[in-house]
N, C-alpha and C positions, 0 to 999 in steps of 0.2 A: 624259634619254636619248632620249625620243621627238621632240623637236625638235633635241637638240645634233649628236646624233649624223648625221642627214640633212645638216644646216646644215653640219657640217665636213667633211663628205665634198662637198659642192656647192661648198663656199667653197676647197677643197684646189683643185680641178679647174680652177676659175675661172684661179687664183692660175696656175697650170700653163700653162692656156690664153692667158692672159695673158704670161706668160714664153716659150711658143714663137712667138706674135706678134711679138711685143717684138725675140728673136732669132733669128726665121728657121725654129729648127730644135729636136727635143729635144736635140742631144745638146750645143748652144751653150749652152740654156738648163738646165743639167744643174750649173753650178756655182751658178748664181744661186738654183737651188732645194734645194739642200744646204744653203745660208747661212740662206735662210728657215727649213727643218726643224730645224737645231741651232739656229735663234732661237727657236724656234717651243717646241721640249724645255727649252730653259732656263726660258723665263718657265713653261713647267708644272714644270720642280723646284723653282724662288722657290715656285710657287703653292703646292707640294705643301709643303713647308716651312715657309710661313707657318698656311696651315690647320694641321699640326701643335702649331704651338706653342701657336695660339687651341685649339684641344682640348688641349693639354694646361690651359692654364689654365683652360679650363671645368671641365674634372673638377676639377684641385686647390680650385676655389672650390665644385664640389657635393660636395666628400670632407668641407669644411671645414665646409658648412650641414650637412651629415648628420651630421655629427660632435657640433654644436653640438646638435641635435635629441635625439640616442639618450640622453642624461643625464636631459633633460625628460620622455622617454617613462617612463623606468626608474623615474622619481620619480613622477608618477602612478599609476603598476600601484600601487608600493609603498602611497602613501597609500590 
């Protein structure tokens, strides 16, 4: 948060500044930078999706080691 957050708000601007160069004017460069934004939202919903699925597999493999664990524990008290 303390570096991404600066970093994408300077890198947004850039991209901007860069695009009303490019064409002149905001309101030319106004569809160029809506293509970039919904590119820009996709690859964070892949991201967000894929981190998903890596957490879920991380938990189903620590549900699986704890699982495996609480038998062993139980069996120690008991002895």
């Amino acid at each position: 948060d303390v570096i991404g957050n600066p970093l994408g708000e300077s890198g947004g601007s850039f991209i901007q500044q860069l695009t009303i160069i490019a064409f002149g004017s905001l309101a030319a460069s106004t569809p160029y930078l809506g293509v970039f934004l919904f590119g820009i939202i996709g690859l964070w919903m892949k991201s967000s999706v894929s981190l998903a699925k890596e957490f879920e597999e991380r938990a189903s493999m620590l549900a699986k080691e704890t699982a495996k664990q609480e038998p062993e524990a139980s069996e120690k008290v008991q002895a």
